[in-house]
C-alpha positions as CSV (number, residue, x, y, z in Angstrom):
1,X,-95.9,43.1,-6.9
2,X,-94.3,39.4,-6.3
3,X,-91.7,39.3,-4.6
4,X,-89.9,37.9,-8.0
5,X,-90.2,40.8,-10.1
6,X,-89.4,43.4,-6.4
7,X,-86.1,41.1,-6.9
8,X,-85.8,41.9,-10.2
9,X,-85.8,45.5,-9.8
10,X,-84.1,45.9,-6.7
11,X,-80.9,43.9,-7.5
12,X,-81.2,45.4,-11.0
13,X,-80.8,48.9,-9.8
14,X,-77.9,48.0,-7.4
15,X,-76.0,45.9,-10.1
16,X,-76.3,49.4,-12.7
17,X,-75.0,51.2,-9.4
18,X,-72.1,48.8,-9.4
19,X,-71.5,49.0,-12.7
20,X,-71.9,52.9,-13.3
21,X,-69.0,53.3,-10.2
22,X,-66.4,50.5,-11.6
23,X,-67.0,52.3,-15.6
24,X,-66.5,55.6,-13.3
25,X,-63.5,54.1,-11.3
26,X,-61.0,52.9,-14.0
27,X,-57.9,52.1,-13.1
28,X,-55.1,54.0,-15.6
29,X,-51.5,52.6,-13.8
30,X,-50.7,49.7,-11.2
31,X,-51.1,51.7,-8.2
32,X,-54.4,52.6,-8.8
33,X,-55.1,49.0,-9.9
34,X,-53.6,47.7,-6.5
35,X,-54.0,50.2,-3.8
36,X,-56.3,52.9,-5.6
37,X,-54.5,55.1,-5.8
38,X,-53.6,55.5,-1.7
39,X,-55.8,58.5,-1.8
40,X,-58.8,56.8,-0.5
41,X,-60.4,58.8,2.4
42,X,-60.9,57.3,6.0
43,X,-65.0,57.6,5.7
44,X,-64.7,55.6,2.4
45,X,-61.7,53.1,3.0
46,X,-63.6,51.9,6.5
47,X,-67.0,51.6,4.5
48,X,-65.3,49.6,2.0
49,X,-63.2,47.5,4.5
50,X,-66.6,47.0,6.7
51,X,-67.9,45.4,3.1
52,X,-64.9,43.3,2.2
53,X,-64.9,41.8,5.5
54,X,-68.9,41.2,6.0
55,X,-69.1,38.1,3.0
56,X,-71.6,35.8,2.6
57,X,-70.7,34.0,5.5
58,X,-71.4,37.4,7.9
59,X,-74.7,38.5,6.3
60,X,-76.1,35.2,5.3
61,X,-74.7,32.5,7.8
62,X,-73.4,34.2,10.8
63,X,-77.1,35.1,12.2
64,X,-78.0,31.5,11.2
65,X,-74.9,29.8,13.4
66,X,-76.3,31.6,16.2
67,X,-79.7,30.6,16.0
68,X,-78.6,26.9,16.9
69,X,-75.8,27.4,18.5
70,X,-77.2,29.3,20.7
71,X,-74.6,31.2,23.7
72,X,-72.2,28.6,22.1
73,X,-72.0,31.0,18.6
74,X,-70.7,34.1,20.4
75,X,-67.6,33.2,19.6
76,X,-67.7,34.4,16.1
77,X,-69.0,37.7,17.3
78,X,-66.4,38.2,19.9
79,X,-63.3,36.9,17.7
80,X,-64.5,38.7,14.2
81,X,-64.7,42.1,15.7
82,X,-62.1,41.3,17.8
83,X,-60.1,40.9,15.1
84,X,-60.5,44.6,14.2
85,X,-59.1,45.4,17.6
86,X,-56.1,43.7,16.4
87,X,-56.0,45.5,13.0
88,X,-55.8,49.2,14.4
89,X,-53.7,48.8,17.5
90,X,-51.0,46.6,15.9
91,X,-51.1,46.0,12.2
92,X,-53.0,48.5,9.8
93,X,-50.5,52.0,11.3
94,X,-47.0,50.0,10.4
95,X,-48.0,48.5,7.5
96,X,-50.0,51.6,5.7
97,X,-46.0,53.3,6.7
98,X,-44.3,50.7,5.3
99,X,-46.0,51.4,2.0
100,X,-46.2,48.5,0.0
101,X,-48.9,46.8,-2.1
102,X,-49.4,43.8,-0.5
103,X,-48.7,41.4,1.9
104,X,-46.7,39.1,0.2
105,X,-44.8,42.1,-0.6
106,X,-44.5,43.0,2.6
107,X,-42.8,39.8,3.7
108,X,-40.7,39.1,0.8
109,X,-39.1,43.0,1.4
110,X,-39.3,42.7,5.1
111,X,-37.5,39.3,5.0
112,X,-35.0,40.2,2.3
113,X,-36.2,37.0,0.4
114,X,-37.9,35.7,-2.8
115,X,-38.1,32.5,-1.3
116,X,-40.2,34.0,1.7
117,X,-42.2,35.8,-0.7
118,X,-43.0,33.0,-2.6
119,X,-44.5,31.2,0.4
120,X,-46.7,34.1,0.9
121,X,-47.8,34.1,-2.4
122,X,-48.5,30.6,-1.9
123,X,-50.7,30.8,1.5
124,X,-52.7,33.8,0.1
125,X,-53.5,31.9,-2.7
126,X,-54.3,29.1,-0.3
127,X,-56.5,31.7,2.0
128,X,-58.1,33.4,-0.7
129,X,-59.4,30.7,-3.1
130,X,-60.3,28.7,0.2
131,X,-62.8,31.5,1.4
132,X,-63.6,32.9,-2.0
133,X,-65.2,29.2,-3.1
134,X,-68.2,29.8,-0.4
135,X,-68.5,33.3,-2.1
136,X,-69.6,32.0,-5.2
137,X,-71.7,29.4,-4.3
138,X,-73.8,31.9,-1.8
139,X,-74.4,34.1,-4.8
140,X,-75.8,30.7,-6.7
141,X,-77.8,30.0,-3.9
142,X,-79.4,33.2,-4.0
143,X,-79.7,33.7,-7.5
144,X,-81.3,30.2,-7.5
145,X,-84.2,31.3,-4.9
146,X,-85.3,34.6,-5.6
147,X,-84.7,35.3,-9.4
148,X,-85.5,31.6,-10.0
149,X,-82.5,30.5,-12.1
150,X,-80.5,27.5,-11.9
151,X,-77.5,27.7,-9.0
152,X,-75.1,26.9,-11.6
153,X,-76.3,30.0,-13.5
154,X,-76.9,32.1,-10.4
155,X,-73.0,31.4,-9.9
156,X,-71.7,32.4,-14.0
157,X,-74.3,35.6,-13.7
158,X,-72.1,36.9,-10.2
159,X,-68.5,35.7,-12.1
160,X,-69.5,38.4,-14.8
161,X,-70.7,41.2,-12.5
162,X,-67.2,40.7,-10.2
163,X,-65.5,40.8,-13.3
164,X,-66.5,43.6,-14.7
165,X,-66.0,46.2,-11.4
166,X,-62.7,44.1,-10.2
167,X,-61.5,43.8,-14.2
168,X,-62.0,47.6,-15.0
169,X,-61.0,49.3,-12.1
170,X,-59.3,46.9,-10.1
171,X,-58.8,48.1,-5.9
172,X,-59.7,51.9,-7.3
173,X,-63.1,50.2,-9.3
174,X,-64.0,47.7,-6.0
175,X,-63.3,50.2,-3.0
176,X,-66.1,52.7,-4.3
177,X,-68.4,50.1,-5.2
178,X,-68.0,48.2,-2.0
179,X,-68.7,51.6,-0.4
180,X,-71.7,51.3,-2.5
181,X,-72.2,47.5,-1.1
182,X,-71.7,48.6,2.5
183,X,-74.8,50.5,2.3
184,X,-76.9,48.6,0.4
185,X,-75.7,45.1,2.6
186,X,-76.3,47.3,5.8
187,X,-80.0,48.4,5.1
188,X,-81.0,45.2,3.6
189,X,-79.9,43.4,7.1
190,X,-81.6,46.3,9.1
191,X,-84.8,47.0,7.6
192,X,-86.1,43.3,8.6
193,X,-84.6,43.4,12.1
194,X,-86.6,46.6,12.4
195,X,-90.0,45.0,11.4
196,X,-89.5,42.1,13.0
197,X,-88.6,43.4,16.3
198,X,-91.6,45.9,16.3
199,X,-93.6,42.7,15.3
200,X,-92.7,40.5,18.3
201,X,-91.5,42.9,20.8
202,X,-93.6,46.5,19.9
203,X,-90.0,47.8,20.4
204,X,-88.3,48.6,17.3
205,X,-84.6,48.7,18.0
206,X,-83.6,44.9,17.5
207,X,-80.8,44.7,20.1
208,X,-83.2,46.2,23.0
209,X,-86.0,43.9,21.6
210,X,-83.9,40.4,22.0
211,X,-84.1,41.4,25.7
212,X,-87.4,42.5,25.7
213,X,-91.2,40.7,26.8
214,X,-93.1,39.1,24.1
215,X,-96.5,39.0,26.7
216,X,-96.3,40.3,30.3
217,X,-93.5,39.0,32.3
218,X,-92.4,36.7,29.4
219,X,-89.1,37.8,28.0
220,X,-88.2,36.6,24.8
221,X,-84.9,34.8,25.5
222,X,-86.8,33.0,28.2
223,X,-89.5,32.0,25.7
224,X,-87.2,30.2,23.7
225,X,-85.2,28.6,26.2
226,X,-88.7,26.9,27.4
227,X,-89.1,26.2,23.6
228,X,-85.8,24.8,23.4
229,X,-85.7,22.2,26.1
230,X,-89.5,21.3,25.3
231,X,-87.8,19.6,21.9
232,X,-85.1,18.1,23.2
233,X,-82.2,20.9,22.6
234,X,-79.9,22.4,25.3
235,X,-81.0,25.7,26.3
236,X,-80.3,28.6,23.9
237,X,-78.9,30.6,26.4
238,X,-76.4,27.5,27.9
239,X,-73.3,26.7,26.4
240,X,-71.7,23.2,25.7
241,X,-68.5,24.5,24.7
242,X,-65.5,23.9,27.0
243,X,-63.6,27.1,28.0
244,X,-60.3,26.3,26.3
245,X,-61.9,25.8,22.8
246,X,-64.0,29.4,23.6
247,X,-60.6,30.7,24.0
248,X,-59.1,28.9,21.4
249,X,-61.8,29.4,18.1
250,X,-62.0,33.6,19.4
251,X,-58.2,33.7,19.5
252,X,-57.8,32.3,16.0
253,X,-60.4,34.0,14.8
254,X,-59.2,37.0,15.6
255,X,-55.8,37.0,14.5
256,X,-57.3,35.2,11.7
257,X,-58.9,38.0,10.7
258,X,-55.6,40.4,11.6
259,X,-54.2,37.9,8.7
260,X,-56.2,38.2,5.8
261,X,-55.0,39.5,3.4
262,X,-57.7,40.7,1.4
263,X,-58.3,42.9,4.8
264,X,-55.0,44.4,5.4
265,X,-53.9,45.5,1.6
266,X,-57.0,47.9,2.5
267,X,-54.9,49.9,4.5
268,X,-52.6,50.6,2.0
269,X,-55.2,52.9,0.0
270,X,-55.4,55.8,2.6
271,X,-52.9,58.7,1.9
272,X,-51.5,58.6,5.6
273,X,-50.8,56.6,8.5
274,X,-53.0,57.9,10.7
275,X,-56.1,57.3,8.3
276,X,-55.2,53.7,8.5
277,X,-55.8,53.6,12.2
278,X,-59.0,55.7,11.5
279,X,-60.4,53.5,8.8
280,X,-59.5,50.3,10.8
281,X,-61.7,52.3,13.5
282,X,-64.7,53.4,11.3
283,X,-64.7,50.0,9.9
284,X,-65.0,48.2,13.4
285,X,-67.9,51.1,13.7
286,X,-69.6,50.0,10.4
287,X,-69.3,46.2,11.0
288,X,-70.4,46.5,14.5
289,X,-73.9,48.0,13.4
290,X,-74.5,44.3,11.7
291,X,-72.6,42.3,14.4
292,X,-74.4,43.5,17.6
293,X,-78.0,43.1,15.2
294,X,-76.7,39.5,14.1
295,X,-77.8,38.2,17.7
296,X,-81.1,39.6,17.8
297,X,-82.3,38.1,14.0
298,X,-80.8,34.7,15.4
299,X,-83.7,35.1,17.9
300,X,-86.2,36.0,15.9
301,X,-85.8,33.8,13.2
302,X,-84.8,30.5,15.8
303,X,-88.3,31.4,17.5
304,X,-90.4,31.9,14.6
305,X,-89.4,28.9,12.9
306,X,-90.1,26.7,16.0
307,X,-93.4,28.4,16.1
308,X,-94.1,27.8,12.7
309,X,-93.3,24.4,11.4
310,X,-92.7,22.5,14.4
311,X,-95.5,20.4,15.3
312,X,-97.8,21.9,12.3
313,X,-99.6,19.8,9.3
314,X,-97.4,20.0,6.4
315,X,-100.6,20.7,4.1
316,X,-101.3,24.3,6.2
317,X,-97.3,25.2,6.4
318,X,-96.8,28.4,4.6
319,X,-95.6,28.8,1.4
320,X,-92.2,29.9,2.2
321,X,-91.4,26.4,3.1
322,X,-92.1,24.7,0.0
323,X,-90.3,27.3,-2.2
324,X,-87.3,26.5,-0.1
325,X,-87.9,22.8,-0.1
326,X,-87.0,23.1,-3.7
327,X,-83.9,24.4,-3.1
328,X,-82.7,21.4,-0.6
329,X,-82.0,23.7,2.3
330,X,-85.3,23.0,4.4
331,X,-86.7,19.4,4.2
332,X,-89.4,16.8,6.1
333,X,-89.3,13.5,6.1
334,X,-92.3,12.0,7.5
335,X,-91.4,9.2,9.7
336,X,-93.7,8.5,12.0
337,X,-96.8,8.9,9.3
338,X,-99.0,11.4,11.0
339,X,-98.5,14.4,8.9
340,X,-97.4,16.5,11.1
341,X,-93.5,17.7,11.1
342,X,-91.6,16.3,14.2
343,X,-89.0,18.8,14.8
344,X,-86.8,18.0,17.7
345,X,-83.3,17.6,18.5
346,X,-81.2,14.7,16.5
347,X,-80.3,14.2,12.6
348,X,-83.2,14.1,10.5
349,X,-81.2,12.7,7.6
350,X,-78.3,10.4,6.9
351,X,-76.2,13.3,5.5
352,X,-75.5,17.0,5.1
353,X,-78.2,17.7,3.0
354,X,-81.3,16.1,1.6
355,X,-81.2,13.7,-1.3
356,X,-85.0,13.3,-3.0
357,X,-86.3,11.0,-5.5
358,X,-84.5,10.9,-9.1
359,X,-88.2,10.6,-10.0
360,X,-89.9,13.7,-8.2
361,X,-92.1,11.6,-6.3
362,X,-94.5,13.1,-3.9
363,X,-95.4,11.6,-0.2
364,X,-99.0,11.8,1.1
365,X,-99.7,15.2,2.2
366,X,-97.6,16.7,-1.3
367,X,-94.1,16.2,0.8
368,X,-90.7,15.7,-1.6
369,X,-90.1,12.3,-0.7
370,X,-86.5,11.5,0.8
371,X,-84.3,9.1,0.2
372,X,-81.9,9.3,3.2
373,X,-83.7,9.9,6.0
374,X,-82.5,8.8,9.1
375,X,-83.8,6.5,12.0
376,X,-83.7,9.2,14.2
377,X,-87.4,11.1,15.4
378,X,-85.6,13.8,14.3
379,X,-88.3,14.9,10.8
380,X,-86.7,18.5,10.2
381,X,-83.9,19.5,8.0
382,X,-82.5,22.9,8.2
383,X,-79.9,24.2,6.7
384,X,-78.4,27.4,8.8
385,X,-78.0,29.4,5.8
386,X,-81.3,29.9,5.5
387,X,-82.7,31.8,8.2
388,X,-81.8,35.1,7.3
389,X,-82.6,34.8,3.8
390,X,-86.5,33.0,5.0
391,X,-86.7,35.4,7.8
392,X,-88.8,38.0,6.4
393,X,-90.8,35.4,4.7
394,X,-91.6,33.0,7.9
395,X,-92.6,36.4,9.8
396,X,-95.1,37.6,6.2
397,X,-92.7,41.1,5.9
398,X,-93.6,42.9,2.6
399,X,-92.4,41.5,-0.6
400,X,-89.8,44.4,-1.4
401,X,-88.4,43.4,2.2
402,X,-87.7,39.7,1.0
403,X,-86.5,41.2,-2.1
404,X,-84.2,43.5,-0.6
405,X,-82.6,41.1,2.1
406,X,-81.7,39.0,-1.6
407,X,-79.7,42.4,-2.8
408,X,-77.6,42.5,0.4
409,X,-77.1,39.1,0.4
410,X,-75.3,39.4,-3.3
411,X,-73.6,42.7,-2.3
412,X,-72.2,41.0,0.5
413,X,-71.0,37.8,-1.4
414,X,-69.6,40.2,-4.7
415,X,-67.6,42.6,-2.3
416,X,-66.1,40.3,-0.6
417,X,-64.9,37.8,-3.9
418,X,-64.3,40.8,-5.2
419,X,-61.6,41.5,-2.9
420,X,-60.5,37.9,-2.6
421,X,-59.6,37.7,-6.4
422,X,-57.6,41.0,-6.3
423,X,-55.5,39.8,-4.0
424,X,-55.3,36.8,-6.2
425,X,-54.5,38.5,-8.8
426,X,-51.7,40.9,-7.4
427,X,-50.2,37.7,-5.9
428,X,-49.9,36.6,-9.4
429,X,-49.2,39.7,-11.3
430,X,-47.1,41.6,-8.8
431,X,-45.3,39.2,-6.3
432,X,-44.4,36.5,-8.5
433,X,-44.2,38.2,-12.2
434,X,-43.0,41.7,-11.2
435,X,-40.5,41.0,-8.2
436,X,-39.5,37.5,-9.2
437,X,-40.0,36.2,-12.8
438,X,-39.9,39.3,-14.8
439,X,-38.6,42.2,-13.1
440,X,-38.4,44.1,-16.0
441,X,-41.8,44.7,-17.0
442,X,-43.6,48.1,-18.0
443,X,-46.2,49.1,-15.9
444,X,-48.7,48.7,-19.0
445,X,-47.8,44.9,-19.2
446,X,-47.9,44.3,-15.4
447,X,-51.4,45.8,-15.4
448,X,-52.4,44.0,-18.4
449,X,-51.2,40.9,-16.0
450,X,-53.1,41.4,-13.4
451,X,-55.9,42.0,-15.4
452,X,-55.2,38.6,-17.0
453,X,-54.7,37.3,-13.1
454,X,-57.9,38.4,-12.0
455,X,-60.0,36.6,-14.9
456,X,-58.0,33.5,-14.7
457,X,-58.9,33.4,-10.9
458,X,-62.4,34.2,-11.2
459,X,-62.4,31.2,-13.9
460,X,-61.0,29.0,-11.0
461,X,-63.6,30.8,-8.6
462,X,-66.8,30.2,-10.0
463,X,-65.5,26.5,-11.5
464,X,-65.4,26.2,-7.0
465,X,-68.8,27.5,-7.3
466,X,-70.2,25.5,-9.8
467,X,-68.8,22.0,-8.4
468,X,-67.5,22.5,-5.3
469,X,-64.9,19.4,-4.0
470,X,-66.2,17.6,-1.0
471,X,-64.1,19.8,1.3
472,X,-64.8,23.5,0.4
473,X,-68.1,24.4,1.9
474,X,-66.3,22.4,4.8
475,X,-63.2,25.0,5.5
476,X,-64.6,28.1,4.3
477,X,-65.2,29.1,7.7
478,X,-61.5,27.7,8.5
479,X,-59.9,30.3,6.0
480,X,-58.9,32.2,9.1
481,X,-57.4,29.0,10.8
482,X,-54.9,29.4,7.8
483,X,-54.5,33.1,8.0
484,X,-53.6,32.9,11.8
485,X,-51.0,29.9,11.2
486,X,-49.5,31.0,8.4
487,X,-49.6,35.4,7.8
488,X,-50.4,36.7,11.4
489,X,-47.3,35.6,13.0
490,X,-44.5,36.4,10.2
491,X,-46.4,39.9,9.9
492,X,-46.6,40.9,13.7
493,X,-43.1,39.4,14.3
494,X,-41.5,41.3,11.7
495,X,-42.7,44.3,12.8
496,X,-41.7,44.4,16.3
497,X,-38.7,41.5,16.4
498,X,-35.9,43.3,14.2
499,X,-34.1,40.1,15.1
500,X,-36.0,38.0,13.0
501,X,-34.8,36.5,10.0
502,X,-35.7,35.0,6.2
503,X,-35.4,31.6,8.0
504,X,-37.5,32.4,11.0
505,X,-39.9,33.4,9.1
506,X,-39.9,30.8,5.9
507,X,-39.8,27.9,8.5
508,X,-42.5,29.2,10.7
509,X,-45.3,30.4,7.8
510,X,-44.3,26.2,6.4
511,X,-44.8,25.0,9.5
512,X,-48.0,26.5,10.3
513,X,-50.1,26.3,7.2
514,X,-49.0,22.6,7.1
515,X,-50.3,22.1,10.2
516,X,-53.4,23.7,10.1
517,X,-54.4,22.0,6.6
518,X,-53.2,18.4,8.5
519,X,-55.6,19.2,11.3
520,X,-58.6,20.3,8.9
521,X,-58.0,17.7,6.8
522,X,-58.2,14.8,9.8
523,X,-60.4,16.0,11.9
524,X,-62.8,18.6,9.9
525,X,-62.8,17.4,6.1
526,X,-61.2,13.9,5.3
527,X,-60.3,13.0,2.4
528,X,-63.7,12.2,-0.2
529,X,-63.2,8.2,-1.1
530,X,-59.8,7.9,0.9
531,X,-60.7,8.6,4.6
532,X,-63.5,9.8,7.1
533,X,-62.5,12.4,9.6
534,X,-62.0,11.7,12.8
535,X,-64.7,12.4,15.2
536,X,-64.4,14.9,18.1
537,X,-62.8,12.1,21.1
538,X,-59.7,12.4,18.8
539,X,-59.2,16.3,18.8
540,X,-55.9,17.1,20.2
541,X,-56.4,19.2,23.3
542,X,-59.6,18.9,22.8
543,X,-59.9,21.9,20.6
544,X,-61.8,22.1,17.5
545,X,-60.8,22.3,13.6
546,X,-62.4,25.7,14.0
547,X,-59.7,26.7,17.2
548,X,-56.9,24.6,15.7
549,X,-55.3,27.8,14.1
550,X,-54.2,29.0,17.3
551,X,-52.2,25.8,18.2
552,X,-50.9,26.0,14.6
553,X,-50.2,30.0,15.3
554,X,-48.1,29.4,18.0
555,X,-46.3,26.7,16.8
556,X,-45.6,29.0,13.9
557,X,-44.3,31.6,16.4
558,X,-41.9,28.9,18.0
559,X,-40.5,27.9,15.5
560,X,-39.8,31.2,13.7
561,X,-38.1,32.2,16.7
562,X,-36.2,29.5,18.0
563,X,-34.7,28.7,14.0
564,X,-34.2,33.1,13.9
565,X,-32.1,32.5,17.1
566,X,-29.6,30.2,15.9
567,X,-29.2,31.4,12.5
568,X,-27.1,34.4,10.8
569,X,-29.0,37.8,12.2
570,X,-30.8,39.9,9.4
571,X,-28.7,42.7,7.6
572,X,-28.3,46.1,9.5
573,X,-30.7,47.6,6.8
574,X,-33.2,45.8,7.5
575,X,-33.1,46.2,10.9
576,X,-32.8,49.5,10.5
577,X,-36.0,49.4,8.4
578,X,-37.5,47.6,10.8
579,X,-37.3,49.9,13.9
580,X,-38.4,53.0,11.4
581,X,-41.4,51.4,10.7
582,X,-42.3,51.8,14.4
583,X,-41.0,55.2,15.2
584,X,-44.2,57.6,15.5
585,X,-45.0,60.7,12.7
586,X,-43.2,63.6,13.3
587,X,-40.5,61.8,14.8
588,X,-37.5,62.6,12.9
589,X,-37.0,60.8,9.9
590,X,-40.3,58.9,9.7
591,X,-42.3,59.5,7.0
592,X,-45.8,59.4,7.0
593,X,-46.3,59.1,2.8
């Protein structure tokens, strides 16, 4: 069968799967519809957490990153599960005791303060529809390739599907069919690394194969270092990074991830404490099966591409390449006339991505023309994105491989939006209408709410999808710069500074998201039509848009304790409140429900 209709049937059966669990999983009252319940075992709630936090960005790009970046992409290994480190040890136990929906609600209570909880509402909105936008567009993208449907349409058809499991059954309905996700995300993402390991390595575990000899006494990693510098690039196992930005992207990506809050209202679905701490474990278990397997596809794919295209005829290049020519993620521009794509270091095009003739023109050997193409020897276009979606195609896997690396690609975009607009939608529904503007409401009219919440925001969503602004695909990745400037701090200092206040915390969460959308917006993003950003002589420490959030974190933590210190103490109460949170179970009058 083609690989089309192996698409067709696999994501068919997974979306019925998805489906059959959220019809399965409805949500009857508000606490099933936020937290699910909180009778969500360990087992399931780390499964589920391992797929809200592995998006698009971990399954699709993540692998790609690596592949040229080289030693220099490490850092999103090392500050992602990281993160998780941060989760169990100082986060998921005190706020799975302190038992309440969601983070926002967390602060607002925790800070005795609408005012502070309206700020939270405000930065999870900012978070959330920020990372959610890339989401959208990665289910488009692969829609658009392997079911052979428009992008725009590829985006409307995953807006339904979310809808209907995050509509129905809301946390209850997504954390059994992201348990469903994990697995199928996981075994789409193995199942290649396996083949193509055995392929180029004869051994079959990936991670022991990256490390291994492709002929005698010619390791792999060695191979494509010699590849590498014979094009031009720094070697794949150097880095160019300076140690202080190392530090500084890991560091904000970790606490980045500590501050998501799509991540940590999972922690309020277990019945106790102590299967928050488990689930935060199992999860770093369940994402660390993908995360130490990420490396080894970067290799493979980084090699076999080299080995494929570069220096080849464009009339004998496989027909993987010209399918994904069409999509504008893979281009050639032939420069120097020969025929032959010229792939070395330097921009092949005057751009991001490739912009071909209104009129479909073809070049000489059946090549899309280009219209920006650069002066640079540089003929090759890549998009990143791309190599672990092409991987099984560039090393000739079976068809029902390709197809099923296109299912976990959607299950890892869907569970992860799905997430994002719940937390959306409880922003909405529960810490602005319920706490704030209507305090009054039944239970059947705040669930009808968030149910309204939840379609408004995948509306918004997939409208990001459909035509992105200039700056999303941009500060995706820089979602967790916000989350570390603005959440991590006022969450970690409330739970272990009774002494700080509604002030402390108000001025530093302002403080810090301000700062961090400044920095992305100067440096990372500009401003389409207004201004360019500035290049990387002007970064401020010399650290990176992508490391900027832990400047912006402690900043955040400054202030919030310096303005806490000269202003009026918080009530006993909450201090009180505030030192229970921390006392262990079975320890007196802790309670562990």
């Amino acid at each position: 069968m083609s690989v089309q209709t192996w698409t067709w049937i696999l994501v068919g059966i997974t979306f019925a799967l998805y489906f059959g669990i959220a019809i399965w999983a409805r949500a009857g009252s508000t606490k099933e519809f936020y937290v699910a319940g909180g009778g969500v075992s360990p087992l399931a709630n780390g499964m589920a957490t391992a797929a809200d936090w592995m998006s698009a960005a971990s399954f699709i790009s993540m692998a790609g990153i690596i592949s040229f970046a080289g030693y220099d992409g490490s850092v999103y290994l090392m500050g992602w599960t990281g993160g998780y480190v941060l989760l169990a040890l100082l986060l998921a136990p005190y706020l799975r005791k302190f038992g309440k929906f969601t983070v926002p609600d967390f602060i607002g209570d925790r800070y005795y303060s609408n005012a502070a909880r309206t700020v939270a509402v405000i930065c999870a909105l900012i978070v959330s529809f920020t990372y959610v936008a890339g989401q959208m567009r990665g289910v488009g993208i692969v829609f658009s390739q392997f079911l052979q449907v428009d992008i725009d349409l590829g985006v409307v058809i995953g807006m339904a599907v979310v809808l209907v499991f995050a509509f129905l059954g809301g946390m209850k309905g997504i954390t059994y069919t992201q348990v469903a996700q994990y697995c199928v995300l996981i075994f789409a993402f193995m199942v290649p690394a396996f083949f193509i390991s055995m392929q180029m390595t004869g051994n079959i575990i990936p991670q022991i194969g990256m490390g291994g000899e492709v002929e005698p006494n010619v390791f792999l990693l060695d191979k494509l270092d010699a590849l590498h510098t014979q094009l031009g690039f720094n070697e794949y196992t150097s880095g160019t990074k300076s140690t202080w930005d190392v530090f500084a992207i890991t560091l904000a990506l970790m606490v980045g991830t500590a501050g998501l809050p799509h991540v940590i209202v999972r922690f309020f679905t277990v019945p106790k404490v102590k299967d928050a701490r488990k689930s935060a474990g199992l999860a770093l278990l369940f994402i660390a099966i993908l995360y130490t397997t990420a490396p080894a596809i970067a290799v493979f794919s980084r090699t076999n591409l080299i080995e494929t295209v570069s220096d080849k005829e464009y009339q004998q290049i496989p027909e993987w390449f010209k399918n994904w020519e069409n999509t504008g993620l893979i281009a050639w521009a032939d420069k120097n006339g020969d025929g032959k794509i010229q792939y070395v270091a330097g921009n092949a095009l005057n751009g991001k991505k490739p912009i071909y003739s209104e009129t479909d023109q073809r070049g000489t050997h059946g090549e899309r023309l280009i219209t920006n193409a650069s002066t640079e020897t540089n003929e090759l276009y890549v998009d990143r994105d791309i190599m672990v979606l092409a991987n099984p195609e560039i090393a000739r896997l079976p068809n029902w491989v390709i197809a099923l690396v296109a299912a976990g690609g959607l299950a890892a975009a869907l569970s992860t939006a799905a997430g994002l607009l719940l937390v959306i939608s409880t922003s909405i529904s529960h810490d602005l209408i319920k706490k704030q503007l209507k305090p009054n409401i039944s239970e059947k009219g705040e669930l009808l709410a968030a149910r309204i919440s939840i379609l408004v925001a995948i509306i918004i969503a997939g409208l990001f999808g459909i035509y992105p602004p200039g700056f999303v695909a941009a500060v995706v990745a820089l979602a967790f710069g916000l989350a570390a400037a603005s959440f991590f701090p006022a969450i970690i200092l409330g739970i272990f500074d009774k002494r700080m206040n509604k002030e402390g915390a108000v001025a530093g969460m302002v403080v810090g998201i301000l700062l961090m959308l400044f920095y992305m917006i100067r440096y990372k993003t500009g401003l389409v039509g207004v201004m360019e950003p500035l290049p990387k002589s002007e970064w401020w420490f010399g650290t990176s848009p992508e490391g900027f959030g832990t400047i912006a974190m402690i900043v955040n933590v400054v202030v919030s304790v310096v303005v806490s210190r000269v202003t009026p103490a918080p009530p006993k109460d909450v201090q009180e409140m505030v030192e229970n949170i921390r006392i262990p179970s079975g320890a007196g009058e802790a309670s562990v429900h």
